[in-house]
BASEBA-9547 format. One record per residue (C-alpha): residue in one letter; x, z, y. Coordinates in steps of 0.05 Angstrom, whole numbers, padded with zeros to 5 digits, always signed. Layout:
BEGIN
AXZY
...
***
This chain:
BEGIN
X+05213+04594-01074
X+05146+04616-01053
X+05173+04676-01018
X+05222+04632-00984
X+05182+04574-00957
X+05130+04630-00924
X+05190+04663-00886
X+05212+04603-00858
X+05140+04576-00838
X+05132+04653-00804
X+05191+04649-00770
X+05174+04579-00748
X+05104+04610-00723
X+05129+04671-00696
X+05201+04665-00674
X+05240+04641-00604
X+05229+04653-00537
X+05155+04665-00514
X+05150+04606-00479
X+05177+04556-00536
X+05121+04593-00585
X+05076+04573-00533
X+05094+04502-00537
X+05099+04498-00613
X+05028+04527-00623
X+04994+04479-00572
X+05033+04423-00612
X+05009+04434-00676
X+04933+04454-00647
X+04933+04386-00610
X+04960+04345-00678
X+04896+04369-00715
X+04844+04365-00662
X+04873+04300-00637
X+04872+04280-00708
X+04799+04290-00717
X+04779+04263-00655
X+04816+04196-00670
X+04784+04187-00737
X+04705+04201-00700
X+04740+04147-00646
X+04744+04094-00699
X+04679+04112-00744
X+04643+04113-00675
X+04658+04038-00649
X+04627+04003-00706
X+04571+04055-00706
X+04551+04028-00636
X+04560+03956-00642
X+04521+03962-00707
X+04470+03996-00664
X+04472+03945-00600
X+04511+03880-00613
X+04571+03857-00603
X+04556+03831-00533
X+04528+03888-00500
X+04580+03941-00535
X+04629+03894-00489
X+04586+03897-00432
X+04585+03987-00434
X+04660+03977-00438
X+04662+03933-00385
X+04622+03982-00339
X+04657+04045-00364
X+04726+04023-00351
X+04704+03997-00274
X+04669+04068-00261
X+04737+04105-00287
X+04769+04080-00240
X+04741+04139-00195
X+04789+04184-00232
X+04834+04160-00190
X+04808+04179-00126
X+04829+04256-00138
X+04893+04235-00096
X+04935+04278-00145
X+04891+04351-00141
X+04885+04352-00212
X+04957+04353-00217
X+04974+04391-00156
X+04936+04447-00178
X+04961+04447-00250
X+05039+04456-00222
X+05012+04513-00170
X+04980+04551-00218
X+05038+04541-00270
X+05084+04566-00219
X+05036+04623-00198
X+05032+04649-00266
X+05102+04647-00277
X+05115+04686-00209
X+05050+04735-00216
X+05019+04705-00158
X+04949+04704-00180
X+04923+04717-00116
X+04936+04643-00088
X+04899+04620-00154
X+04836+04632-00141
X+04842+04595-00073
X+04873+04539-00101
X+04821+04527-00156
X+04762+04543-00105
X+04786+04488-00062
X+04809+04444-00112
X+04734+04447-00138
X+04710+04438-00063
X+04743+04375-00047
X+04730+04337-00106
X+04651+04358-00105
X+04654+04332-00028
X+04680+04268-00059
X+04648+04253-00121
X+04577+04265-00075
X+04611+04215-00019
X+04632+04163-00077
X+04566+04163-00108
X+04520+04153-00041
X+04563+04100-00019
X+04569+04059-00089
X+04493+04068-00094
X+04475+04037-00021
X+04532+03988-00026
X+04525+03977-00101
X+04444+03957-00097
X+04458+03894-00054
X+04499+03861-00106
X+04466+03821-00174
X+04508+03863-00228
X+04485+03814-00282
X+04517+03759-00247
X+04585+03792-00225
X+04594+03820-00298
X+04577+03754-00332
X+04527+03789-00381
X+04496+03718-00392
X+04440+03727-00455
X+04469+03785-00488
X+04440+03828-00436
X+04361+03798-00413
X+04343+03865-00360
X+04369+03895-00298
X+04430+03931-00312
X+04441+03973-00243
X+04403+04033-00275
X+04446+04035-00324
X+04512+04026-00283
X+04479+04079-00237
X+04468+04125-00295
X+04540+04105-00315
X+04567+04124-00241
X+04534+04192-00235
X+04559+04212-00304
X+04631+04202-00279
X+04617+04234-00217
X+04600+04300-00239
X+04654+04294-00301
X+04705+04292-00240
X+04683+04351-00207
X+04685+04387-00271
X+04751+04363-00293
X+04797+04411-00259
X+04793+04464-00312
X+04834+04410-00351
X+04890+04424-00304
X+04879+04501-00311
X+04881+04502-00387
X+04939+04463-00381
X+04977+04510-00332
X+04959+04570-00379
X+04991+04539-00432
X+04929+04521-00475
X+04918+04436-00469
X+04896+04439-00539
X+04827+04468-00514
X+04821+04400-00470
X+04829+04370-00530
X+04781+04413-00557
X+04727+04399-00508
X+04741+04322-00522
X+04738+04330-00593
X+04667+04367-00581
X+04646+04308-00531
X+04672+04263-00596
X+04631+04291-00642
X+04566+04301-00602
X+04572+04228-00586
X+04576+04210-00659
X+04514+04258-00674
X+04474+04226-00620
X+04488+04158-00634
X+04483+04167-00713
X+04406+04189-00685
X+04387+04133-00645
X+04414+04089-00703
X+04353+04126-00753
X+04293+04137-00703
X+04306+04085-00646
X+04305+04005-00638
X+04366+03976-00613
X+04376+03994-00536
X+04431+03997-00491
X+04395+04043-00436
X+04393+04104-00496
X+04468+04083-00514
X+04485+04095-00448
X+04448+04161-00440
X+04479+04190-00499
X+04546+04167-00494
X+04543+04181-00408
X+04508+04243-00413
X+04547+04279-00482
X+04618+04287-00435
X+04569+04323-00375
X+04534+04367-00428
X+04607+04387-00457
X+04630+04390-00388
X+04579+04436-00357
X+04572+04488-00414
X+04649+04487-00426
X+04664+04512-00344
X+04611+04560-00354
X+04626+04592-00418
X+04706+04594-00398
X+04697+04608-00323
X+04641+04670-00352
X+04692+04693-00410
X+04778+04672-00409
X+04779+04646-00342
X+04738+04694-00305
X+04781+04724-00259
X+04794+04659-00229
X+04730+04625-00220
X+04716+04590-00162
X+04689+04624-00108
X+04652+04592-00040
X+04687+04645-00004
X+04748+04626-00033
X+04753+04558-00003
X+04804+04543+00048
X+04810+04479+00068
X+04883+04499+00100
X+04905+04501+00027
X+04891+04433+00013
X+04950+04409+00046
X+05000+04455-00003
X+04957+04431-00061
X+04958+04353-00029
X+05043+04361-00025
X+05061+04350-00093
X+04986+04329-00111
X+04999+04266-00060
X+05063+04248-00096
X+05025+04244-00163
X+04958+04202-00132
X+05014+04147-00116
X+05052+04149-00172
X+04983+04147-00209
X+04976+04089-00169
X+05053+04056-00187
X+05025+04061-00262
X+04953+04028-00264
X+04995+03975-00224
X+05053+03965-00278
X+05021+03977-00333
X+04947+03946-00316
X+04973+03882-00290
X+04996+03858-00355
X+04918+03836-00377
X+04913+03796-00316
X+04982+03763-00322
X+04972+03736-00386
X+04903+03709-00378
X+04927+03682-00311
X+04991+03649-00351
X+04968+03637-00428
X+04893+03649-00428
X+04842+03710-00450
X+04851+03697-00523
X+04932+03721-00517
X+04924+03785-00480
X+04874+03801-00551
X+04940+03786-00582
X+04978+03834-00537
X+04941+03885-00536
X+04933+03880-00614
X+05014+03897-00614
X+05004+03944-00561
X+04958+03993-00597
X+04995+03983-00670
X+05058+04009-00635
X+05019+04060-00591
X+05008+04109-00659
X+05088+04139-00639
X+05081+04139-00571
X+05009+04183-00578
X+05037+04222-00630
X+05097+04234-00579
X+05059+04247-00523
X+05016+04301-00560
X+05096+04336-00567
X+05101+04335-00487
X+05047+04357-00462
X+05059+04432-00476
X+05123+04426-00454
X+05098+04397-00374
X+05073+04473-00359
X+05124+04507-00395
X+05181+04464-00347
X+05146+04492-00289
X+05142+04563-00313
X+05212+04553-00334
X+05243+04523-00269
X+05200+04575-00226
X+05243+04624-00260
X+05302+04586-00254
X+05309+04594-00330
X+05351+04521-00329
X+05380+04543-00399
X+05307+04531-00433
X+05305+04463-00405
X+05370+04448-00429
X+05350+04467-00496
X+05281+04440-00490
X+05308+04371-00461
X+05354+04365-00524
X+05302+04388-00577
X+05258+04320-00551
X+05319+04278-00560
X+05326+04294-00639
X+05252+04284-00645
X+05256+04218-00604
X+05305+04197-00654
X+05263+04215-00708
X+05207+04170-00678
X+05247+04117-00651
X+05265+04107-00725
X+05193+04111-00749
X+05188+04057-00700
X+05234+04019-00732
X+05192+04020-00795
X+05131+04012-00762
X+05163+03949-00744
X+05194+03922-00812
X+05116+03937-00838
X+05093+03907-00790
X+05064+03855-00824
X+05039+03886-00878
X+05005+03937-00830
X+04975+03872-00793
X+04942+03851-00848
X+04917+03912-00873
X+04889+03931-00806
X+04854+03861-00782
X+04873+03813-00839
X+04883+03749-00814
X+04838+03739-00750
X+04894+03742-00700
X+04967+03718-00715
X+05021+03759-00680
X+05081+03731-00670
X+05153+03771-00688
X+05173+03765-00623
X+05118+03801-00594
X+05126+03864-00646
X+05198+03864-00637
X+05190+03877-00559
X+05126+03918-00563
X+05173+03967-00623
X+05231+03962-00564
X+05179+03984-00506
X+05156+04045-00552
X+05222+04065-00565
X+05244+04068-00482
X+05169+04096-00470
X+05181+04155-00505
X+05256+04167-00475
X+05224+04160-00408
X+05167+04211-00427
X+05215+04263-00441
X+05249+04257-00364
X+05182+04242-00332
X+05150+04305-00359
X+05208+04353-00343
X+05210+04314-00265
X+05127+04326-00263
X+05135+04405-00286
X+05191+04424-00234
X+05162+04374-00184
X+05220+04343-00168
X+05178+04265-00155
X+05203+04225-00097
X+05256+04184-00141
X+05198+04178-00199
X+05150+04148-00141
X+05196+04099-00110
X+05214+04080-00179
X+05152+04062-00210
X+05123+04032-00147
X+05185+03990-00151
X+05171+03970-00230
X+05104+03962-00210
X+05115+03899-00148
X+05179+03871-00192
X+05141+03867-00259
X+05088+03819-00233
X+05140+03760-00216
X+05188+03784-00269
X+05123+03781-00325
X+05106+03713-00305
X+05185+03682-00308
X+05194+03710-00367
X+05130+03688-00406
X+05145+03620-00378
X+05217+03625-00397
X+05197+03652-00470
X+05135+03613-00475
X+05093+03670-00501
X+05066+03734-00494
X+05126+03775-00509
X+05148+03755-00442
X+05105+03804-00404
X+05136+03865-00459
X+05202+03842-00447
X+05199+03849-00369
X+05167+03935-00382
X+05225+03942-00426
X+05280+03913-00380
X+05239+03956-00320
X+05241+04018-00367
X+05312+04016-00392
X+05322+04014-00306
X+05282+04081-00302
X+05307+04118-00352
X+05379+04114-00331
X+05358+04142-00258
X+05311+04189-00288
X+05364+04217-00348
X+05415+04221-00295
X+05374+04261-00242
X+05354+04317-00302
X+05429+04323-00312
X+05437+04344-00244
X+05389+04383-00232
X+05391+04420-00289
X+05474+04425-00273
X+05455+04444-00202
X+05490+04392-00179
X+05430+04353-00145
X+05428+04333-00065
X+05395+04283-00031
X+05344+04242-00055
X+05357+04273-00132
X+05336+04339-00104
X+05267+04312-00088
***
């Protein structure tokens, strides 16, 4: 029995096409390191709040999720230069590499510098206490620390192309490495100030700000010195004529970046606009109890974005085929742990945050039908992203993204709660996935013109 059950996990390990091995070892790297990074995650918020309070953990949130907003303003590099490189790789073309990443690195220095000048002289005119309504939790000046805040993002999105790059080669489960690292440094830190500091948001801020530029900075020297040397970036390297082959599919991407933060961002807003602040608590509650499959999905794709591209660049359509089916048994494997998630759901409630927040049946019911369609759609959206094929995925979820705003708001008022909202992504998903399912099956057929080709 022994004997038998260590064949079949070598075979699993070490048979099938190069490419799927790939993919399978990145999965089960990424399950463990993403494993231990969620667990630091969770011991790491009531480490801070115990540390601060309550009010000003809300009000680092608050300024962390405006300043990320900057990741935004890569107009699609990051992505355009993962599918280059993928498709580089797969051709032997690693000549155009080094450009690429050179340039790549060029552009986004020239704007984080730009960004950061201009939100400092335009950002020092405003009272940031008042706009972020930090009332008496916070009693000092918080520019600094939004300044400090600012600068650490900054550099962070110069850096963050070798992301892309690890990605391309195949290897995302060193990102999630270098998170995990970031992760646990933060914990470490913070443990620290919790034993020989008083309570201060100013050294929260420095260790939590400055722990991803540390990890950062020593990761793109140690890989761009040892694994990635032959394509470090190079001054000389930089050609600014390249940008616009990198800013072809990378363009795409920005706007369908954009298409996302507006469907799937709105939904806050809608509900406090329609039901009040207290119910989007409520919906988000659902959200992240449902979002355990549709992480533990995405962790599955991820691999397989780089391998599509490698695999469509030489026209291997056969691997999709059987790539593309492999996700649909899994995604009936989750889509039934969904289910269950579901049925437990109240159980798993209660366990989780006992009997603070009430959430209706409704709500889970949706939010277990919006993971399920989420997950379909990942499978399409990541093979589409790998061979680049985008234009129908961009006028699609720019579409879903104007139509869910009026649809959200008729259907809350229609349902009378905040399942309305859910309802609306799932009708607007169950839309995409039929276009995006049935553009795969051409292309993959050959049988694609038009705007399916694109």
């Amino acid at each position: 029995m022994i004997s038998y059950i260590k064949s079949k996990v070598e075979n699993f390990w070490n048979g099938g096409h190069e490419r799927t091995l790939k993919v399978k070892r990145n999965i089960i790297y990424s399950f463990l390191i993403k494993g231990a990074s969620v667990l630091l995650g969770l011991i790491i918020i009531p480490l801070t709040i115990h540390y601060v309070n309550k009010g000003q953990y809300g009000v680092w949130l608050t300024i962390s999720s405006l300043v990320s907003w900057i990741n935004t303003f890569d107009v699609g590099l990051s992505n355009g230069l993962r599918n280059k490189m993928a498709r580089s790789l797969a051709l032997n073309e690693k000549e155009n590499i080094v450009q690429y990443v050179s340039t790549t690195y060029a552009i986004l220095a020239i704007i984080s510098v730009i960004t950061f000048i201009v939100f400092y002289i335009v950002g020092s005119f405003f009272n940031w206490n008042q706009l972020l309504n930090t009332g008496s939790a916070v009693e000092f000046n918080i520019w600094p620390i939004i300044v400090i805040t600012m600068a650490s993002f900054c550099v962070q999105f110069m850096l963050q192309p070798i992301k892309s790059m690890l990605t391309a080669m195949h290897q995302p489960f060193i990102t999630s490495f270098i998170l995990l690292i970031i992760q646990a440094l933060t914990f470490i830190f913070t443990y620290l100030l919790t034993i020989f500091t008083h309570s201060s948001l100013m050294n929260l801020v420095l260790v939590v700000a400055g722990a991803p530029v540390l990890v950062f900075i020593v990761a793109n020297l140690y890989l761009f010195g040892g694994s990635l040397k032959e394509y470090r970036p190079r001054y000389s390297s930089v050609d600014m004529s390249s940008a616009k082959s990198l800013l072809g599919t990378g363009s795409v991407f920005f706007f369908i970046q954009i298409g996302a933060l507006i469907l799937f961002q709105t939904d806050n807003i809608i509900i406090t606009r329609t039901l009040g602040p207290q119910e989007v608590t409520t919906f988000n509650l659902a959200f992240k109890y449902f979002s355990v499959i549709t992480m533990l999905f995405v962790i599955m794709l991820t691999p397989y974005w780089s391998a599509f591209t490698d695999a469509w660049a030489k026209n291997d359509t056969t691997w999709i085929k059987h790539s593309i089916n492999k996700m649909r048994r899994i995604w009936i494997f989750t889509s039934i742990g969904t289910v269950l998630l579901y049925f437990f759901s109240p159980i798993g409630y209660h366990l989780w945050i006992g009997n603070t927040v009430v959430i209706p049946n409704i709500l889970s019911l949706t939010m277990a039908l919006y993971a399920i369609i989420y997950n379909w759609q990942g499978i399409y959206a990541y093979a589409l992203n790998g061979i680049g094929k985008l234009r129908l995925q961009l006028i699609c979820i720019i579409s879903a993204g104007i139509i869910n705003i009026p649809l959200s708001i008729i259907l809350i008022h229609v349902m009378g709660n905040v399942a309305g909202t859910v309802l609306a992504n799932v009708l607007l998903g169950i839309g995409m996935n039929i276009l995006y399912t049935y553009q795969i099956n051409l292309i993959v057929n050959h049988k694609a013109t038009g705007i399916w080709d694109r």
